[in-house]
C-alpha positions as CSV (number, residue, x, y, z in Angstrom):
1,X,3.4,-17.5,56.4
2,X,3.1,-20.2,54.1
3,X,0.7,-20.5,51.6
4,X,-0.8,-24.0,51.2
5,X,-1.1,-26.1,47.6
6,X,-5.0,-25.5,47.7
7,X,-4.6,-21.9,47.3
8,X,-1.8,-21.6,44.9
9,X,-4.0,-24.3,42.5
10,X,-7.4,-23.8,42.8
11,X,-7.9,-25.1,40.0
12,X,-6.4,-28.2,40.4
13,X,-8.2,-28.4,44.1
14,X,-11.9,-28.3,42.1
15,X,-10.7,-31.5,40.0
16,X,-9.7,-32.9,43.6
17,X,-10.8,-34.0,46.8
18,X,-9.5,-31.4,49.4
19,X,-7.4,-34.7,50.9
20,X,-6.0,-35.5,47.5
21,X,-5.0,-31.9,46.4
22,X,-3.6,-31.4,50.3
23,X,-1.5,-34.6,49.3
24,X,-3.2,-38.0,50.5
25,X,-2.8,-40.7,47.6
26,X,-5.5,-42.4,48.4
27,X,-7.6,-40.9,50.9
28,X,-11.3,-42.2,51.9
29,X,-14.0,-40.6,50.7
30,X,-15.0,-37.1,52.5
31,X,-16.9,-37.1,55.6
32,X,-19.1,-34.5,56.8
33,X,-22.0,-33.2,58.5
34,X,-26.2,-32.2,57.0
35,X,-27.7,-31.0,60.2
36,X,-31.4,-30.7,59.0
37,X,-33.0,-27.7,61.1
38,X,-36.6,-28.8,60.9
39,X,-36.3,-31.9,62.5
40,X,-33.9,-29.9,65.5
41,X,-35.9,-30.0,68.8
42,X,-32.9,-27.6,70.5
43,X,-32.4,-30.3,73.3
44,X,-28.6,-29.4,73.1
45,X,-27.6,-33.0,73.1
46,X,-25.2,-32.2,70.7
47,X,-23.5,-29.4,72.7
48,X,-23.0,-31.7,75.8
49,X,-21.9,-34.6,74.3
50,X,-19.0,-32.3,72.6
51,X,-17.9,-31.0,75.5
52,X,-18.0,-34.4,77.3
53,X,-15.9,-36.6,74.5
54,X,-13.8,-33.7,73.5
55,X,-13.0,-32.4,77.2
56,X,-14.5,-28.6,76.4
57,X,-14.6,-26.1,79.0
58,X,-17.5,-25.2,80.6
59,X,-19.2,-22.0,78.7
60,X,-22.3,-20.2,78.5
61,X,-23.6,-20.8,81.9
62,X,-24.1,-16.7,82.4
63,X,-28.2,-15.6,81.6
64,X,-27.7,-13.7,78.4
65,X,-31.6,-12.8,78.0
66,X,-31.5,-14.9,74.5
67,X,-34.2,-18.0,75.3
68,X,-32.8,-21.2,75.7
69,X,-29.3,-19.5,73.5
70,X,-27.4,-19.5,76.3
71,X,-24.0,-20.2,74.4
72,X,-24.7,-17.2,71.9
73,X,-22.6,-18.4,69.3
74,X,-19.4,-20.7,68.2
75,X,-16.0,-20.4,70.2
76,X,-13.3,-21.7,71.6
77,X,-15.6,-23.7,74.5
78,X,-18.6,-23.7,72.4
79,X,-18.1,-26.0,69.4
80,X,-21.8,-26.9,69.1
81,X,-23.7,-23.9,69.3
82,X,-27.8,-24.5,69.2
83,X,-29.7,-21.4,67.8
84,X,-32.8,-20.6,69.2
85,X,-34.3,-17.8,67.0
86,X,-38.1,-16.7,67.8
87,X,-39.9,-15.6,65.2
88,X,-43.4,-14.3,64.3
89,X,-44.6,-15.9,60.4
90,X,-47.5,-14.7,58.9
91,X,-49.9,-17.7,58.3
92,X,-53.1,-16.5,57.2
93,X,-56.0,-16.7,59.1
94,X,-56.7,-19.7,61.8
95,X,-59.0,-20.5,64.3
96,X,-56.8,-21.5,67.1
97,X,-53.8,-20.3,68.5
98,X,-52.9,-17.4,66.7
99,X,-52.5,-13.5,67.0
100,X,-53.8,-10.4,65.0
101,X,-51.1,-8.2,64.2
102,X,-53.6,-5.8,63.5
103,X,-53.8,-4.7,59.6
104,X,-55.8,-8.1,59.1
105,X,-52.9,-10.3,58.8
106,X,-52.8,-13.8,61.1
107,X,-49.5,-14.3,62.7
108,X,-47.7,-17.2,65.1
109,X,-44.8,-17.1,66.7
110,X,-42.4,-20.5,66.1
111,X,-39.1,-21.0,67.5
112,X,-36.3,-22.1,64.3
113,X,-33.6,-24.0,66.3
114,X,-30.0,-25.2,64.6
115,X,-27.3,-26.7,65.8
116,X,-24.4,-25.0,64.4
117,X,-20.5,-26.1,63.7
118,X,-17.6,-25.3,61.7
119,X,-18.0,-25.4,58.0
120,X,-15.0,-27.4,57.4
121,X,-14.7,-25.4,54.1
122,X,-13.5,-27.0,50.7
123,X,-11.6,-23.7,50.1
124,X,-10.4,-22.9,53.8
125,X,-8.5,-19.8,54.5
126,X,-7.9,-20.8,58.1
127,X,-5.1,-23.4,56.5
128,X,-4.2,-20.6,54.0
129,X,-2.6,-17.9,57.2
130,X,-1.5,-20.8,59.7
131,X,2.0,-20.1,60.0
132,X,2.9,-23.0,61.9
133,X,1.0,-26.0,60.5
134,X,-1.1,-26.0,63.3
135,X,-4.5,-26.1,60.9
136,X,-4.2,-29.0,59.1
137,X,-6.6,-30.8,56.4
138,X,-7.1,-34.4,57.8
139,X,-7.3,-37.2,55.0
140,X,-11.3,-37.5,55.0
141,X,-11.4,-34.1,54.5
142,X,-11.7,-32.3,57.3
143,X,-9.8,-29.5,59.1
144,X,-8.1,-29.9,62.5
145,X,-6.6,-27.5,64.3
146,X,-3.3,-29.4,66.6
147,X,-3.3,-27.0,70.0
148,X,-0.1,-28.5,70.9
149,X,1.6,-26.2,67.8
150,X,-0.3,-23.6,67.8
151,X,1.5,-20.5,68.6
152,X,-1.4,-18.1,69.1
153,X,-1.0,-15.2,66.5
154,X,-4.7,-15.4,65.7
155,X,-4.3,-15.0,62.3
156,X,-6.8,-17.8,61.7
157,X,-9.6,-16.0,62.9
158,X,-10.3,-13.2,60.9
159,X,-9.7,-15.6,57.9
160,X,-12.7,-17.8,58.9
161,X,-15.7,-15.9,56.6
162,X,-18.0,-17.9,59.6
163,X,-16.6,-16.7,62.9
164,X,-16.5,-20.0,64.0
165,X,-12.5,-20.2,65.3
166,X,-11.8,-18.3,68.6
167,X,-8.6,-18.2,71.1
168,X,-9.6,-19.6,74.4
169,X,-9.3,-16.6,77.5
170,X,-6.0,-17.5,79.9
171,X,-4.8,-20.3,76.8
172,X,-4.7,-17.9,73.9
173,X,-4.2,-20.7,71.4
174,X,-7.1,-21.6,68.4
175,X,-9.5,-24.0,69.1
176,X,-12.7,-25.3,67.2
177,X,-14.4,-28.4,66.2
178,X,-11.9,-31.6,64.8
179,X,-15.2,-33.3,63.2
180,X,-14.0,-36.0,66.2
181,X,-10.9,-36.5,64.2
182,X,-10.2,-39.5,66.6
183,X,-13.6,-41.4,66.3
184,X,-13.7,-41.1,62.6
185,X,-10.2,-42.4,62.6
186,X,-11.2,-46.0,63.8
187,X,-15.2,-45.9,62.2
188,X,-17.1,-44.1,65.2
189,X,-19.5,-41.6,64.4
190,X,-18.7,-37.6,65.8
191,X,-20.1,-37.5,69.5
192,X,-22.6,-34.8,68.3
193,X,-24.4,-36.5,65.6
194,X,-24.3,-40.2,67.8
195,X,-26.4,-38.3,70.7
196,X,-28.3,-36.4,68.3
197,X,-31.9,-38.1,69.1
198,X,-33.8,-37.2,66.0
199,X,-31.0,-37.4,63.6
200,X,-31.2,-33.3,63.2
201,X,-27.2,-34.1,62.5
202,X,-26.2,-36.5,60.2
203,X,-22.6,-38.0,59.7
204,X,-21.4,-39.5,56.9
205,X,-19.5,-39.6,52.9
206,X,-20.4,-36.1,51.5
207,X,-22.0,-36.8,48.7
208,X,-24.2,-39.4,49.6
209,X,-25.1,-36.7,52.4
210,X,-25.7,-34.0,49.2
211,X,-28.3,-36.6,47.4
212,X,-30.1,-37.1,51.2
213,X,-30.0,-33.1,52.0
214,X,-31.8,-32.9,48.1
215,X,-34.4,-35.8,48.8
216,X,-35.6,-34.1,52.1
217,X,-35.5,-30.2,49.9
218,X,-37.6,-32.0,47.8
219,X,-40.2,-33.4,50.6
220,X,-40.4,-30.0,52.1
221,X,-41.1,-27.7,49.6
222,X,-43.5,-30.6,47.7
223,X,-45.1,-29.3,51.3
224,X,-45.6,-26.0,51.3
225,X,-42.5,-25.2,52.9
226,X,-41.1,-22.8,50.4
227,X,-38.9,-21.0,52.3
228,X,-36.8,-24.4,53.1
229,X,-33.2,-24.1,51.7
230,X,-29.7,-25.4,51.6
231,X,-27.1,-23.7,53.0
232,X,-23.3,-24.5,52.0
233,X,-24.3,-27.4,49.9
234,X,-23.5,-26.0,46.5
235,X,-19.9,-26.9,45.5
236,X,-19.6,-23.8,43.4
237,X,-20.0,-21.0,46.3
238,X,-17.8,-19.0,47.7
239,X,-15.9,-21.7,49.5
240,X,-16.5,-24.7,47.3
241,X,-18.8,-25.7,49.4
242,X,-18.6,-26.5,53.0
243,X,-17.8,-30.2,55.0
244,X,-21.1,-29.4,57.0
245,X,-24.0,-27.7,55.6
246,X,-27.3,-27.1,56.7
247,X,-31.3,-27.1,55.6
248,X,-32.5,-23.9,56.6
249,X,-36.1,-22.9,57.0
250,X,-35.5,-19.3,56.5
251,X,-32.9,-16.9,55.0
252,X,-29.3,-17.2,56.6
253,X,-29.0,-14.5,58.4
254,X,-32.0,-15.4,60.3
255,X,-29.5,-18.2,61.8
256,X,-27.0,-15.4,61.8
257,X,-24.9,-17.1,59.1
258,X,-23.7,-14.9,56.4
259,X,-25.5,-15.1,52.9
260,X,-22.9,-15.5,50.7
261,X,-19.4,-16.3,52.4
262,X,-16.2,-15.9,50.4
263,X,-13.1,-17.8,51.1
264,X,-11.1,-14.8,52.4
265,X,-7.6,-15.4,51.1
266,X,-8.8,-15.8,47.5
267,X,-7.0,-12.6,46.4
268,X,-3.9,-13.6,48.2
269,X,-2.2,-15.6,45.1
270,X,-3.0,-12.7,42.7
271,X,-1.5,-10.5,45.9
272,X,1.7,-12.0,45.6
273,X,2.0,-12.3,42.1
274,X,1.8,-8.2,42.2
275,X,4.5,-8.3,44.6
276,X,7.3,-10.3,43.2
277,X,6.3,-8.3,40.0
278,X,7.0,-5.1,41.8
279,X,10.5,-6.1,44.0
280,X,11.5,-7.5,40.3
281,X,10.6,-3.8,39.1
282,X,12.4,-2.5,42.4
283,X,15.3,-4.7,42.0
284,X,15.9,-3.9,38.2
285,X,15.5,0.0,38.9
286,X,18.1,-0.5,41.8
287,X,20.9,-2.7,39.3
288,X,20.6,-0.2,36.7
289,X,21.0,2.9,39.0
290,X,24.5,1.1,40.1
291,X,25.4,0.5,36.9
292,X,24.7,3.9,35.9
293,X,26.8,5.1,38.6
294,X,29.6,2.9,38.4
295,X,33.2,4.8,37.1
C-alpha cells in the first residue's frame, strides 16, 4: 500500500489546494457540488441523467417498500441516490390540513428529499489504501476512481467514513461518482446538476459555492427555518471539508448521513511511525544478541 503525500503532510495539505498538495503546479480552482435540499422536488433527474452520460447499470428497479427511494442508497450502479425521508414535524396548531397526535400537539407529515453523491473529501482515505493508483485526485480537485486499474481488493470501501464506494456484483472492481471528470475537463457542467430543473444541485468553484450555500443559510433561518444547516461545508471537520456538501433541513442522520465523519486513515501516519520505531527496537535487540553471542 502506498501512502499518498496528503496523508503524510497534513499539514502542508491545509495550506494547499488538494490538487496542489497531490502535485498540480498550477491547477484551476476546485470544483464541486451545494445540492440545496429545500429546493429538491425528488424528480430523480439527477439519477437518470448519471446513469445515461456515465453508462450506469440499471439498479433499484426491485419495490423496497421505501416511497419513491427505490435506489436505497449510494453504490456501484447508483451514483445519484435521491432520499425520500417522510416525516411527521410538529407545527402548532392549524386549521387545515393537519393531524392531532393526541396530547394537544399539531403535527404534518412532509416529505425531506436529497439528492445524494460522493463527498469528494479534502482529506480522502479512499486515496490513502488504493494500492494501485486506481483512486486518483484529479487537478480541480476531485477524486476519480480509473476501473481499468483497479484490481478489486476493496480496501477502498471501508475507508470511505460515507459508504458511498461499492464493488459492482459479477465486476468486482470500485466504482463511484467521477464529478463527470470528462465534462469538467473541456467546461461542461456534471450531467446531474445540467438536468437538475430547480437548481437543487449546483456546480461550480468551491468557494464561491461556500459564500452562495451561506447566503441561502442566511434566507432560511431569517425565515423561521431553524433547523436548516450545512453539511460538509466547514473546512475544519473531520475531512477538511467535503467537494460536495449539502443544506440540510434537519439533523444528518435524518438523511442517513453520519454526524460527524472522520477521515478514517488519520491515525495511519502516527501508525507507522510506531512501527518503524518498534522493528528499529526489534532490529537493535536482534544485532546485540549476535554480538553477544559471537566467539
Amino acid at each position: 500500500m502506498t501512502v499518498s503525500p496528503e496523508l503524510l503532510d497534513v499539514a502542508f495539505l491545509e495550506t494547499q489546494t488538494p490538487a496542489a498538495a497531490s502535485g498540480y503546479g498550477e491547477a484551476p480552482p476546485r470544483m464541486g457540488f451545494f445540492t440545496d435540499t429545500s429546493v429538491c422536488i425528488g424528480c430523480k433527474a439527477c439519477e437518470v441523467a448519471c446513469k445515461e452520460w456515465n453508462h450506469v447499470p440499471e439498479d433499484g428497479l426491485v419495490f423496497t417498500g421505501m416511497s419513491y427511494d427505490n435506489t436505497g442508497g449510494l453504490g456501484a450502479d447508483s451514483w445519484r441516490h435521491v432520499a425520500f425521508v417522510e416525516q411527521r414535524k410538529p407545527l402548532g396548531f392549524q386549521e387545515s390540513g393537519v393531524e392531532h397526535d393526541g396530547v394537544g400537539e399539531t403535527t404534518e407529515l412532509r416529505w425531506l428529499m436529497a439528492s445524494d453523491v460522493c463527498k469528494h473529501c479534502t482529506h480522502a482515505a479512499c486515496l490513502d489504501v488504493c494500492p494501485t493508483g486506481s483512486l486518483f485526485r484529479t487537478e480541480f480537485g476531485t477524486v476519480v476512481v480509473q476501473e481499468d486499474i483497479c484490481n478489486g481488493c476493496g480496501y477502498c470501501i471501508p475507508a470511505c467514513p460515507y459508504g458511498v464506494i461499492d464493488q459492482r456484483k459479477g465486476d468486482g472492481r470500485a466504482w463511484k461518482c467521477t464529478l463527470c471528470y470528462d465534462r469538467i475537463s473541456v467546461g461542461m457542467e456534471p450531467a446531474c446538476a445540467k438536468a437538475c430543473p430547480t437548481d437543487s444541485i449546483q456546480f461550480g468553484e468551491l468557494e464561491e459555492l461556500r459564500r452562495r450555500a451561506d447566503r441561502r443559510l442566511e434566507q432560511l433561518h431569517a425565515a423561521g427555518i431553524a433547523d436548516a444547516r450545512l453539511y460538509g461545508r466547514d473546512p475544519d471537520d473531520g475531512v477538511g471539508g467535503d467537494g460536495a456538501f449539502f443544506l440540510l433541513l434537519d439533523e444528518p442522520e435524518v438523511y442517513g448521513l453520519p454526524p460527524d465523519p472522520v477521515v478514517t486513515t488519520r491515525d495511519l501516519p502516527s501508525m507507522y511511525r510506531h512501527v518503524a520505531a518498534a522493528a528499529a527496537v526489534l532490529l537493535a535487540g536482534a544485532v546485540a544478541s549476535f554480538v553477544r553471542r559471537r566467539p
